[in-house]
C-alpha positions in Angstrom: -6.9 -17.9 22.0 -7.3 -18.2 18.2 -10.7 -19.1 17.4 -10.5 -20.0 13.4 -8.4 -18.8 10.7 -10.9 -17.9 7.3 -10.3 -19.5 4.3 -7.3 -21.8 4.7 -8.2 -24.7 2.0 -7.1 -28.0 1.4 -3.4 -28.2 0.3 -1.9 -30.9 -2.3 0.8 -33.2 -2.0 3.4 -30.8 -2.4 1.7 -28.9 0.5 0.5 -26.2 -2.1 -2.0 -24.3 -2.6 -1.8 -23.7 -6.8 -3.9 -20.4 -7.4 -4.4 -17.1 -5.9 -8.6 -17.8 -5.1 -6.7 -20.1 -2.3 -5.2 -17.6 -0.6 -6.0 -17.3 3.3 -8.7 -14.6 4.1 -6.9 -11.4 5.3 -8.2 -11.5 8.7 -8.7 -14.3 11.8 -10.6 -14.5 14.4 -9.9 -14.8 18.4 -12.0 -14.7 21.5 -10.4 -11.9 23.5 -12.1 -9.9 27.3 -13.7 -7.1 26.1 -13.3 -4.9 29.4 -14.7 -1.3 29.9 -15.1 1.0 33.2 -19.3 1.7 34.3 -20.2 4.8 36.0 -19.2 8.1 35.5 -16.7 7.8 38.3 -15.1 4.9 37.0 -16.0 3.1 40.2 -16.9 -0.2 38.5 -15.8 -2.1 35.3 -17.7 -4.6 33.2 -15.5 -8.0 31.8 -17.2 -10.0 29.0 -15.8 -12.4 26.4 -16.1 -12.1 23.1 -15.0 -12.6 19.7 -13.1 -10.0 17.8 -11.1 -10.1 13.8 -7.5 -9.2 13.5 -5.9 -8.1 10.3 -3.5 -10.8 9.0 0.1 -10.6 8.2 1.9 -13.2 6.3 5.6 -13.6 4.8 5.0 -12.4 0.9 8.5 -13.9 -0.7 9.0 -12.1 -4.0 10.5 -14.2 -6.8 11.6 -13.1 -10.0 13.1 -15.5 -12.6 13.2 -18.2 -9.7 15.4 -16.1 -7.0 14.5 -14.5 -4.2 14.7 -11.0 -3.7 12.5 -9.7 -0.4 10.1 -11.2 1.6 7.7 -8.6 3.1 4.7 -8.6 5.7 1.6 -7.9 4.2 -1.9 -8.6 3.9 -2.8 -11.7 1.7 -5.0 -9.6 -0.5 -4.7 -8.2 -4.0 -1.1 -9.3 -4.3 -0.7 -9.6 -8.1 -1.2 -5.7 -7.7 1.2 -5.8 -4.7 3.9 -8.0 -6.5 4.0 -5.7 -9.7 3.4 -2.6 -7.5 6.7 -3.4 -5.5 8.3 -4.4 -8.9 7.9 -1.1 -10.5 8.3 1.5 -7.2 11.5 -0.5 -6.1 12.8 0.2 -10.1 13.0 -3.7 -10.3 11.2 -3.0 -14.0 10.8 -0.1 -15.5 7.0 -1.1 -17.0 4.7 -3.5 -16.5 5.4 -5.0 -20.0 8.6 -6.2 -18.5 6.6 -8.4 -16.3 5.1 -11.4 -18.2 3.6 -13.8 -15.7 2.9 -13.8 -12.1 2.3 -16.8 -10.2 1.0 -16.8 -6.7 2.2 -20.1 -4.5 0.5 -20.5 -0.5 3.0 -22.9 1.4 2.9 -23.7 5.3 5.4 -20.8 5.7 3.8 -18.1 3.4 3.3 -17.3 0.4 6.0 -17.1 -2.6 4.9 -14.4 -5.9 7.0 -16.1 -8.8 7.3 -13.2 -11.3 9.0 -13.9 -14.9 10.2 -10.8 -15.6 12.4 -9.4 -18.8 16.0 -10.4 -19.5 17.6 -7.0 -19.1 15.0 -5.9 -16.0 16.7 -9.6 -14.2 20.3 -8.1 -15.4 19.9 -4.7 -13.6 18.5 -6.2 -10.5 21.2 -8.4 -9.9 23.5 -5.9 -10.8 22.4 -4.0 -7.4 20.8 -7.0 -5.5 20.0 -7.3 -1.9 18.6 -8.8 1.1 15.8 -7.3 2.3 13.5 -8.6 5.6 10.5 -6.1 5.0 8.6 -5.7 7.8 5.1 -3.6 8.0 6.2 0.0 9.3 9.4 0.4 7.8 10.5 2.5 4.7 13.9 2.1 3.7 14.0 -2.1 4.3 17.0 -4.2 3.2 18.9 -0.5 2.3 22.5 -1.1 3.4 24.6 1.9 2.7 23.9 5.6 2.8 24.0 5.6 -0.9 21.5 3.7 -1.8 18.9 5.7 -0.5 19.6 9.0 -2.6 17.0 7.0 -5.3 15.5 10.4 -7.1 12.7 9.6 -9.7 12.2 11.6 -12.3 10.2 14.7 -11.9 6.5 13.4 -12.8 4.6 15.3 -15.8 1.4 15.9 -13.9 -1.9 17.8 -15.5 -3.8 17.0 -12.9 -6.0 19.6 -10.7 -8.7 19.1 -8.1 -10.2 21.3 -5.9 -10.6 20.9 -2.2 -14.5 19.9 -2.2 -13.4 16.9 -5.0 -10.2 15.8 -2.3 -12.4 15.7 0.7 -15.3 14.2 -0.8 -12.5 11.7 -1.9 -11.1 11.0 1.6 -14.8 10.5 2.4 -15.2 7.8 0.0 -12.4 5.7 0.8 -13.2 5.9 4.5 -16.9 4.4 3.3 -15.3 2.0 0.9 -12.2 0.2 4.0 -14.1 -2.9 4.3 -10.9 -4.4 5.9 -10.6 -1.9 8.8 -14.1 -1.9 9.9 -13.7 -5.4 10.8 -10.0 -4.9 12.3 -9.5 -2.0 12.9 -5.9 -2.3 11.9 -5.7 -1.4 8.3 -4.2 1.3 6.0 -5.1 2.0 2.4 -4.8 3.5 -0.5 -7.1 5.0 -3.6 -7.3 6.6 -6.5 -8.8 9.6 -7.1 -10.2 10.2 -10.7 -10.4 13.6 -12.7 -13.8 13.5 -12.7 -14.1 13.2 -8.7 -14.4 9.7 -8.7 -12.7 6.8 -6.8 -11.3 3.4 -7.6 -8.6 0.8 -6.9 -9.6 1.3 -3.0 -6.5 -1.3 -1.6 -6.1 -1.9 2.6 -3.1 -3.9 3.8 -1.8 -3.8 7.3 1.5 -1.9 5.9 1.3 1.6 4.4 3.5 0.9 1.8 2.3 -2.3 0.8 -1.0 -0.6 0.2 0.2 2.3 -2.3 2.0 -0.4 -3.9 -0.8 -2.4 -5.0 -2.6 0.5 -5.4 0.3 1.8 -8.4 0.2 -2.4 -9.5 -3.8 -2.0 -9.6 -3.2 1.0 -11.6 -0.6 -0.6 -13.9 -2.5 -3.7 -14.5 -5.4 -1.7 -15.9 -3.8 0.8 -17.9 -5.2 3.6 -15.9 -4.0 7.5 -17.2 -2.0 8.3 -13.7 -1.4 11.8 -15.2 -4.3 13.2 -14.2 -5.6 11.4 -10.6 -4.4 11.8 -7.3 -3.1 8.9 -4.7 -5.2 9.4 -1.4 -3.2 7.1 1.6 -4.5 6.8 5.3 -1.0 7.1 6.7 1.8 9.9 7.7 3.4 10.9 4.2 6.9 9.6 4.8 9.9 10.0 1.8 9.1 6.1 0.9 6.0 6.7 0.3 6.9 10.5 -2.0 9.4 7.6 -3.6 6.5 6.0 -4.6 4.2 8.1 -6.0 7.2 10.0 -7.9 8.4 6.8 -9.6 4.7 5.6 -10.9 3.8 9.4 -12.5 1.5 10.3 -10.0 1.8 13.8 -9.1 -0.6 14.2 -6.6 -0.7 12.4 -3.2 -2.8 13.1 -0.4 -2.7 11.6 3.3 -4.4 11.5 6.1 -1.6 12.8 8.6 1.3 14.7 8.5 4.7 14.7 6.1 8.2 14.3 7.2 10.9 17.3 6.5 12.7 14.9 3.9 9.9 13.8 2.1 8.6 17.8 1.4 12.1 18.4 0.1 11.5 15.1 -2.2 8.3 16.2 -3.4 9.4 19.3 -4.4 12.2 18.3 -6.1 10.5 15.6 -7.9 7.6 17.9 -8.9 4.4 15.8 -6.9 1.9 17.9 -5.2 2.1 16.7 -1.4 -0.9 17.1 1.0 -1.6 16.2 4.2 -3.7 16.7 7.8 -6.4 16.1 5.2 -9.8 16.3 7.2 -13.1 17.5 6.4 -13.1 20.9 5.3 -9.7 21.8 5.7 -5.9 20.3 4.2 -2.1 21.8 4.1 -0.4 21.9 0.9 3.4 21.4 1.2 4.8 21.7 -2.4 3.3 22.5 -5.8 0.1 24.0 -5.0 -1.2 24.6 -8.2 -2.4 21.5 -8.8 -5.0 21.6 -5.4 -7.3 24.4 -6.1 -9.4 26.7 -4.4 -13.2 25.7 -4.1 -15.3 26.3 -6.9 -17.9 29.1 -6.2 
């Protein structure tokens, strides 16, 4: 039974809400039967209600010069980053100058980001338009031939270099810093990882590649140097996601769990460092292993 949804406000007229501080909080919260075995044996079990927070998904219809192009599932947080994120990893623009207003509209059915975009960025992307249905887990959404998956970035220009300590201690920090998952459980995200160690742009969303997207639109937004950082993602590093970090400039990324075949051959042919089974004390580099050091002595 749903309990309470957070943050839903008052709507106007037009059944509105007219600024991104309305948005619905990105979690809700149900009373649920927390049940659990007692006894070593398992002979006996305990039943208890209680109240527990689940992530939130909403429709996220992206608009650019007033039509529609995808509507994906995502978290209703950060989505100015997500909205130009998507904008620049799906080639819609090649810069974030090409984007020069972003308006975020909450409606009974979701949520609609209205982006005005550049004349000749709106003439390529109705030159190769299509309907996409994104949904959380997916990678290629709204792809409908063969062809139009073989997108290769260009092979990033990376100077970056970290050693092992600096990526762990990393990982370590993002876990600390999910705020969204500790209360859901439910969440990936995405970071960056500065040259000098540091972390910022931490961004959860229930979709793996809806977080690395607002991560590369947080990154955008604020002119952050992306030649020199590394993208940390809580997920399995999938070709989408190589996709991704190729097309930004980022040419470091570092997950979690394990690559796929395809994207180890993207990465290496698009020149990003790809780690992954990163853990405490221990990773596997796939490609370009220069740029993940050795531990300093």
């Amino acid at each position: 039974m749903l309990v309470r949804e957070r943050g839903v406000v008052a709507r106007d007229d037009a059944g509105q809400y007219d600024s991104e501080r309305d948005l619905p909080m990105p979690y809700a919260t149900v009373e649920v039967a927390r049940w659990h075995e007692q006894g070593r044996d398992g002979e006996g079990h305990e039943m208890a209600l209680a109240f527990d927070d689940l992530a939130e998904e909403v429709p996220v219809a992206l608009e650019y010069n007033g039509i529609s192009h995808a509507v994906m599932l995502a978290t209703p947080t950060d989505l100015e980053d997500f909205a130009l994120g998507f904008s620049l990893t799906e080639g819609i623009v090649a810069s974030a100058r090409e984007v020069f207003e972003i308006d975020t509209q909450v409606g009974e059915q979701g949520i609609a980001m209205q982006l005005r975009i550049a004349g000749d960025a709106f003439a390529r992307m109705k030159t190769r338009r299509r309907a996409m249905t994104g949904r959380t887990g997916c990678g290629l959404c709204g792809v409908e031939s063969l062809s139009q998956m073989a997108r290769m970035p260009a092979p990033v220009a990376s100077v970056a270099g970290f050693d092992g300590a600096a990526l762990h201690a990393g990982f370590a920090e993002l876990q600390r810093r999910q705020a969204l998952l500790r209360h859901t459980g439910a969440t990936h995200a995405a970071a960056w990882l500065r040259a000098d160690g540091s972390v910022a742009f931490v961004r959860e969303d229930v979709g793996r590649h809806n977080a690395l997207d607002k991560l590369i639109g947080a990154l955008a937004r604020s002119r952050e140097p992306v030649a020199d950082g590394a993208a940390l993602v809580t997920s399995r590093a999938s070709y989408e996601m190589v996709v991704k970090t190729a097309s930004a400039g980022i040419g470091v990324l570092a997950a979690v769990s394990g690559p796929t075949a395809m994207a180890v051959r993207l990465a290496e042919q698009a020149g990003v460092t790809l780690a992954g089974f990163v853990r405490p004390g221990r990773h596997v580099v796939y490609t370009h292993s220069k740029r993940l050091l050795p531990p300093r002595c």
